[in-house]
C-alpha beads as a LAMMPS data file, in Angstrom:
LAMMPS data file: protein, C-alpha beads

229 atoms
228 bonds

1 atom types
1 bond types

-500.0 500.0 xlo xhi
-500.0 500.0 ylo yhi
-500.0 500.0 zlo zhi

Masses

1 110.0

Atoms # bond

1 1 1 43.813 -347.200 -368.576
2 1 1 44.215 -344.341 -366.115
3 1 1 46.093 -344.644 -362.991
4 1 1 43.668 -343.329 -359.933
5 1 1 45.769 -340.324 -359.509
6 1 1 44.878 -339.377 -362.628
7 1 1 41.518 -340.251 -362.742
8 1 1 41.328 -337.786 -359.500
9 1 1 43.515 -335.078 -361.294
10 1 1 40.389 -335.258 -363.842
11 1 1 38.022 -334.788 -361.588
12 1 1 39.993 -331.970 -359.881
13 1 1 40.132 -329.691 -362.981
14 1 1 36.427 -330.197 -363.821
15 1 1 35.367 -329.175 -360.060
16 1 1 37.658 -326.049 -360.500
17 1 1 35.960 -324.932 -363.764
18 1 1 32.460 -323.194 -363.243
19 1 1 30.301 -326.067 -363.259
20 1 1 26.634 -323.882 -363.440
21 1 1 26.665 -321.846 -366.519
22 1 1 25.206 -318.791 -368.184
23 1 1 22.320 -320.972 -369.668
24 1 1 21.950 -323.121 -367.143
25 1 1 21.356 -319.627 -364.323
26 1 1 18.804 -318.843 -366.884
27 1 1 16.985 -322.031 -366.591
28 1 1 16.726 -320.995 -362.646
29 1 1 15.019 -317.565 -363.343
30 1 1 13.040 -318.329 -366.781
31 1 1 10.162 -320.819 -366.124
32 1 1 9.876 -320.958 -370.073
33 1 1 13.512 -322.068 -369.877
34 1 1 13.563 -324.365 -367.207
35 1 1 10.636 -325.443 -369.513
36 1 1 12.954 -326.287 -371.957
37 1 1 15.526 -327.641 -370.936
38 1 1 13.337 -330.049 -369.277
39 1 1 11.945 -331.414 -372.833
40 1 1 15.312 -330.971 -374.281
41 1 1 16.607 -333.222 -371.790
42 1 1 13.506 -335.646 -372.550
43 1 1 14.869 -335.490 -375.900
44 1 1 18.287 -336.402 -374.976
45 1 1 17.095 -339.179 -373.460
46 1 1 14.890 -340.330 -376.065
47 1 1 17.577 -340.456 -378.342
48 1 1 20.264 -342.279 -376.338
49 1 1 22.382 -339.281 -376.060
50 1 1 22.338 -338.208 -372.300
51 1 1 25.240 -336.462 -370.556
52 1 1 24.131 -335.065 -367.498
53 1 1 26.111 -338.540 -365.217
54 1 1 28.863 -336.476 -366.699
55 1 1 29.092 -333.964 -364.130
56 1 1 27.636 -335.613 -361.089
57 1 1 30.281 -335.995 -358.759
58 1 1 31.425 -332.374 -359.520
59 1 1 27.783 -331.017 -359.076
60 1 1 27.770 -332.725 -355.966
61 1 1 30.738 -331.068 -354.997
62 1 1 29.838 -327.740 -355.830
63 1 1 26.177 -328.189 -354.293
64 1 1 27.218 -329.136 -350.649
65 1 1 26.028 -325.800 -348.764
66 1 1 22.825 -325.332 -351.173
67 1 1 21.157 -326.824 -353.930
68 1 1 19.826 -324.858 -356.290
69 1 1 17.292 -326.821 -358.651
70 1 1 15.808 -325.027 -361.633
71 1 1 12.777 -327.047 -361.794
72 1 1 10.356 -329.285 -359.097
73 1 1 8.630 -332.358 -360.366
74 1 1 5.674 -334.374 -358.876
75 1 1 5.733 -337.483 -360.689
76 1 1 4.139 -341.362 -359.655
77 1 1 6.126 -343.509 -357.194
78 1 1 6.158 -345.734 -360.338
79 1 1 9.753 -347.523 -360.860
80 1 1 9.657 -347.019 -364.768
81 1 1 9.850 -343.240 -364.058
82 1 1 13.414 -342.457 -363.150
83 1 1 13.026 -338.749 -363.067
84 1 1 16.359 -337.223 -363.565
85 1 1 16.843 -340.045 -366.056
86 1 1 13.734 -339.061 -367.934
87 1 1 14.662 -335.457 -368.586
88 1 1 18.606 -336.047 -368.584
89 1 1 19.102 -334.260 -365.345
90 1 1 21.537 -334.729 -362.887
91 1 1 22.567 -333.940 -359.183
92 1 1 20.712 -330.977 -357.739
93 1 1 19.114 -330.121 -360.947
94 1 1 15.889 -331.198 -359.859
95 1 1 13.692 -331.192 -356.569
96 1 1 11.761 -334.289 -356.823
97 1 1 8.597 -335.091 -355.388
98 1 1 6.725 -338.913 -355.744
99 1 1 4.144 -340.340 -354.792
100 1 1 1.779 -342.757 -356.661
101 1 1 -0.729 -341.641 -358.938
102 1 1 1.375 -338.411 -358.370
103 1 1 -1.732 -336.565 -356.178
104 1 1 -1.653 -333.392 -354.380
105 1 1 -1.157 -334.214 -350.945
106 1 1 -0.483 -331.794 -347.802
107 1 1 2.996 -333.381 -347.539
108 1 1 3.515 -333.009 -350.950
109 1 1 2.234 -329.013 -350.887
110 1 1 4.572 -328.679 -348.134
111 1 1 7.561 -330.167 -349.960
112 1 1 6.799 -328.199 -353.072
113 1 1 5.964 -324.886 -350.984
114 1 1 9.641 -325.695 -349.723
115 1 1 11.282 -325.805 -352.979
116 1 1 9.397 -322.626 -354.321
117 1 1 9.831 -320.139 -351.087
118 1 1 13.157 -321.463 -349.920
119 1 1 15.309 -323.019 -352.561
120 1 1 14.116 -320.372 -355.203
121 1 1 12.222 -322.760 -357.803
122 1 1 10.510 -321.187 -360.520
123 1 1 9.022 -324.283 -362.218
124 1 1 6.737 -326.687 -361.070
125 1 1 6.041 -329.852 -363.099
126 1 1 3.296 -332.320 -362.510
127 1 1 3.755 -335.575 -364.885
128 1 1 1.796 -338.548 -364.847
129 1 1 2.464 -341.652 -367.294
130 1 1 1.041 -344.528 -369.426
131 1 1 -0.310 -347.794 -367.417
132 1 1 0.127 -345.930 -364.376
133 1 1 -1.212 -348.767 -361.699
134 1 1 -3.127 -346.357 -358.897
135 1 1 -5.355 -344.499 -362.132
136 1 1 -5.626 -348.582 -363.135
137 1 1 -6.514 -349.496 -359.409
138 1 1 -8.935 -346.754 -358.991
139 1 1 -11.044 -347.054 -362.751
140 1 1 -11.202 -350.940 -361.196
141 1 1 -12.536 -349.859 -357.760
142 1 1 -15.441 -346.997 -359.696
143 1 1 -16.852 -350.147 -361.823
144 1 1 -18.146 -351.449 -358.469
145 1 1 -21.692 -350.811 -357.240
146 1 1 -20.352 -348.835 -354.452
147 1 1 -16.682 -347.989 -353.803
148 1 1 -16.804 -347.267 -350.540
149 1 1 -18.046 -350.962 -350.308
150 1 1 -15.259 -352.422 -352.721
151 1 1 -12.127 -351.196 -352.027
152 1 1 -10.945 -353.589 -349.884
153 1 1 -12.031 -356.164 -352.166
154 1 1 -9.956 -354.495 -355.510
155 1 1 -6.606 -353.939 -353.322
156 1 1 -4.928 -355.212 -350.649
157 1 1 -3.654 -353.056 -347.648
158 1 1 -4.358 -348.756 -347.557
159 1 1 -3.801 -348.655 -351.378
160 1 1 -7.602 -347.419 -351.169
161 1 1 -6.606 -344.348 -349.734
162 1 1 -5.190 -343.282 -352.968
163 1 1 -8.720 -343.204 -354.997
164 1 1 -10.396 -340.110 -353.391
165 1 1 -7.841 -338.177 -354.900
166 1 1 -8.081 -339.716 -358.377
167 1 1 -12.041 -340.030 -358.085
168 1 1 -12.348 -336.790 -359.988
169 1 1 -10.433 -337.767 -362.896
170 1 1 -12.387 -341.311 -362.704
171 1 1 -15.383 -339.628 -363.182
172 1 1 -14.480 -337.506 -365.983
173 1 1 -12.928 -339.617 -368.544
174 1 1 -13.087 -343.266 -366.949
175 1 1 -12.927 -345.991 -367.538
176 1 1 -10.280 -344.979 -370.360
177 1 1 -6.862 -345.605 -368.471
178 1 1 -4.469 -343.511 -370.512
179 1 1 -7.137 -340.267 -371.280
180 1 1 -7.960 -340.434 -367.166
181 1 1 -3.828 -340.216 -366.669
182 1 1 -4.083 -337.183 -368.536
183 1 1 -6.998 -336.002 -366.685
184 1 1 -5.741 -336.580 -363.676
185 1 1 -2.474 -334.625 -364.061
186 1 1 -4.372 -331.843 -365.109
187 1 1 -6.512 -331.861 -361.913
188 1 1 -3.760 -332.441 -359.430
189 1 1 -1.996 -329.253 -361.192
190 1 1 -4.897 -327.270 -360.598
191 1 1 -5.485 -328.561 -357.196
192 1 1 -2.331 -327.538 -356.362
193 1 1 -2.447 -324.127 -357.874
194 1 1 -5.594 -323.709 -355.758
195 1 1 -4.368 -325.129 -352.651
196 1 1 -1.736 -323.193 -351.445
197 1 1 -1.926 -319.627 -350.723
198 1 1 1.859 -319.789 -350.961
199 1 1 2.009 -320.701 -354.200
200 1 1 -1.165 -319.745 -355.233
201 1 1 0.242 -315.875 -354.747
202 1 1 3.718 -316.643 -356.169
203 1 1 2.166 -317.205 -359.486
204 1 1 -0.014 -314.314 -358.903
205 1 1 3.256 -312.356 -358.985
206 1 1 4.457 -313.844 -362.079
207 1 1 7.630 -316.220 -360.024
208 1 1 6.037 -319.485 -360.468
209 1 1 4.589 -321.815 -363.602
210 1 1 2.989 -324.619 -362.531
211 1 1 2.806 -326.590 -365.467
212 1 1 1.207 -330.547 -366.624
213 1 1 2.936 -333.151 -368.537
214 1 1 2.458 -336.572 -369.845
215 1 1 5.082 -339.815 -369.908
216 1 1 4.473 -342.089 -372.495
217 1 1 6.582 -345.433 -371.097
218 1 1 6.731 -346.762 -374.538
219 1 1 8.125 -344.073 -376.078
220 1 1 9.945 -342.282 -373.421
221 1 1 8.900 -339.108 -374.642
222 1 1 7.401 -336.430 -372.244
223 1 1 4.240 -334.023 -373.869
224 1 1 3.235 -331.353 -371.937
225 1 1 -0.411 -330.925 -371.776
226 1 1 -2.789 -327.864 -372.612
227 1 1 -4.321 -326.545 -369.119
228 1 1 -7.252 -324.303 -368.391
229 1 1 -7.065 -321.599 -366.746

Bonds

1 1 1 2
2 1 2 3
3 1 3 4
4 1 4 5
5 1 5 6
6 1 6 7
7 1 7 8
8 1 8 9
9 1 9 10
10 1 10 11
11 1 11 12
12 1 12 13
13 1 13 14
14 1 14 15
15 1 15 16
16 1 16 17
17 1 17 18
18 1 18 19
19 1 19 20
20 1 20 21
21 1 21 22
22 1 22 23
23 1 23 24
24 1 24 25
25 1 25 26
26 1 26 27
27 1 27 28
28 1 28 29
29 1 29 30
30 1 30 31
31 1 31 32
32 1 32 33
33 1 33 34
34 1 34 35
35 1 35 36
36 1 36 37
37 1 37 38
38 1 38 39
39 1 39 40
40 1 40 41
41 1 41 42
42 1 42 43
43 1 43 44
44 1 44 45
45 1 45 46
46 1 46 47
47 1 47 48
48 1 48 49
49 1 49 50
50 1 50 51
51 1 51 52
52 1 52 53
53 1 53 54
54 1 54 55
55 1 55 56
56 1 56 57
57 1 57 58
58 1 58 59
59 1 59 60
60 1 60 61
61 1 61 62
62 1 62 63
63 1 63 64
64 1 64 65
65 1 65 66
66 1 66 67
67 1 67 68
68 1 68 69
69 1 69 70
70 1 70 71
71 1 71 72
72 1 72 73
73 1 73 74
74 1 74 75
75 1 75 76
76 1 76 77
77 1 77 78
78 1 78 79
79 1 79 80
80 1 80 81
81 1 81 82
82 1 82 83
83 1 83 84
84 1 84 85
85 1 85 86
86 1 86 87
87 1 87 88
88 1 88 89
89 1 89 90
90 1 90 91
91 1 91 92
92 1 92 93
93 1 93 94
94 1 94 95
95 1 95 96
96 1 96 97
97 1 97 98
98 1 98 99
99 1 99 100
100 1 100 101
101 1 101 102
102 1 102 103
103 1 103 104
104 1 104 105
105 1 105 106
106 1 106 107
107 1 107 108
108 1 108 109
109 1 109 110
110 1 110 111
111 1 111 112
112 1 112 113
113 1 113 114
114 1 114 115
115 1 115 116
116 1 116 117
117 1 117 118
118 1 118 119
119 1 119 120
120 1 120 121
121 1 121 122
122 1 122 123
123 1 123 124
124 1 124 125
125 1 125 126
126 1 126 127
127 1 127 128
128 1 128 129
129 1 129 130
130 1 130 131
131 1 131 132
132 1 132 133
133 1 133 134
134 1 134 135
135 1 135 136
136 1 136 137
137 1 137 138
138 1 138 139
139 1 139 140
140 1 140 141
141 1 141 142
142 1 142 143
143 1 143 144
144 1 144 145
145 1 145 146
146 1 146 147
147 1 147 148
148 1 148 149
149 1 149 150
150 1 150 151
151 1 151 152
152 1 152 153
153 1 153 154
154 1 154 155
155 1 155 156
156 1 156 157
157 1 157 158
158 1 158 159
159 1 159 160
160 1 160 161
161 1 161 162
162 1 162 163
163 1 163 164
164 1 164 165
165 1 165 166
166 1 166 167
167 1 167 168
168 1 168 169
169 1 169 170
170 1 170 171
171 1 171 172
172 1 172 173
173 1 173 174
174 1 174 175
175 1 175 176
176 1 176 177
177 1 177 178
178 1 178 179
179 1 179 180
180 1 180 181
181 1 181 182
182 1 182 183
183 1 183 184
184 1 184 185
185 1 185 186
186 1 186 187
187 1 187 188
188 1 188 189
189 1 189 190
190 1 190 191
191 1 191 192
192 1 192 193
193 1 193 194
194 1 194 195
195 1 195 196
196 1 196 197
197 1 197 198
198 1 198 199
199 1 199 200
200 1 200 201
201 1 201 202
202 1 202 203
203 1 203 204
204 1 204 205
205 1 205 206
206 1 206 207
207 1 207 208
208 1 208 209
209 1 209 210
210 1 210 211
211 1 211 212
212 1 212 213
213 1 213 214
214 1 214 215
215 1 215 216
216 1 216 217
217 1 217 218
218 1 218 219
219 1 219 220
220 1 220 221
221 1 221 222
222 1 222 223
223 1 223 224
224 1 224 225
225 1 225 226
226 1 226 227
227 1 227 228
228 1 228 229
């Protein structure tokens, strides 16, 4: 066993070695390669052979004046998707947005506007996954005769507040849970492509991909999905 001096010497010599590299200054500036290293991470994971805890504390260290993420991610508040776990990532590798049913919000515009125009991020990812419980909650609310009517009745609290922006997705491929998940993501990408001037003329420009993706809990594998245009 190592004493702790030498368990800080260790950590010492890795912060002193260049911690980003070559490949990994690409991922910032390619949105095909932040792309994927994002699946290649997913793959990682999928296999049991993650390293990114690795490096953490020296990231960490090397990130105190300014992260620099290569990728943003709007994903569902859900607890069985760890994000950075997901795609093997750790510290300031990712700028990570949740919220359940992972909708386009104007807080969540704001926060991704943030990490495109100020921290430099190329890539934006929206993922939503199997059994996700607000696409569940709101297929459950449409079956009423009116939903305006029943909402209080299917959840407790302001959950309700999270169907108007899943209605869409409802409508179009309800009431099949996992095909309106994938619906879903594909509208909130869109609605946030539309949304925001910001980002709306980034991609314009060619500087930002805004791209769709699927989580399959079982599995643990992430798909990205085919968008139109």
């Amino acid at each position: 066993m190592s004493s702790p001096s030498e368990a800080q010497g260790s950590v010492e010599a890795v912060v002193s070695s260049p911690i980003v590299s070559e490949n990994e200054k690409e991922k910032k500036v390619s949105p095909e390669s932040a792309l994927d290293e994002l699946l290649a991470g997913n793959r990682r994971f999928t296999s049991g052979r993650t390293s990114s805890h690795r490096r953490d504390l020296a990231l960490l260290q090397q990130m105190m004046e300014r992260p620099e993420p290569f990728a943003a991610i709007l994903s569902c508040a859900d607890s069985r998707v760890p994000v950075e776990v997901v795609f093997d990532q750790t510290i300031g590798q990712l700028f990570v947005t949740r919220l359940a049913g992972n909708i386009v919000t104007t807080e969540i515009i704001a926060s991704l506007e943030y990490a495109a125009a100020v921290l430099g991020t190329h890539t934006i990812l929206v993922m939503g996954h199997s059994s996700c419980g607000a696409v569940t909650a709101a297929i459950q609310a449409s079956t009423q005769a009116s939903m305006a009517a029943s909402d209080r009745a299917v959840v407790p609290g302001q959950i309700n507040a999270l169907f108007p922006y899943i209605k869409d997705a409802v409508e179009q491929a309800g009431p099949d849970v996992d095909a309106t998940v994938r619906a879903n993501v594909l509208i909130q990408a869109a609605r946030l492509r539309k949304a925001s001037p910001l980002l709306s003329n980034l991609i314009a420009e060619g500087k930002l991909t805004v791209a769709a993706a699927y989580f399959d809990i079982r599995s643990g594998a992430v798909t990205l999905l085919k968008q139109s245009v």
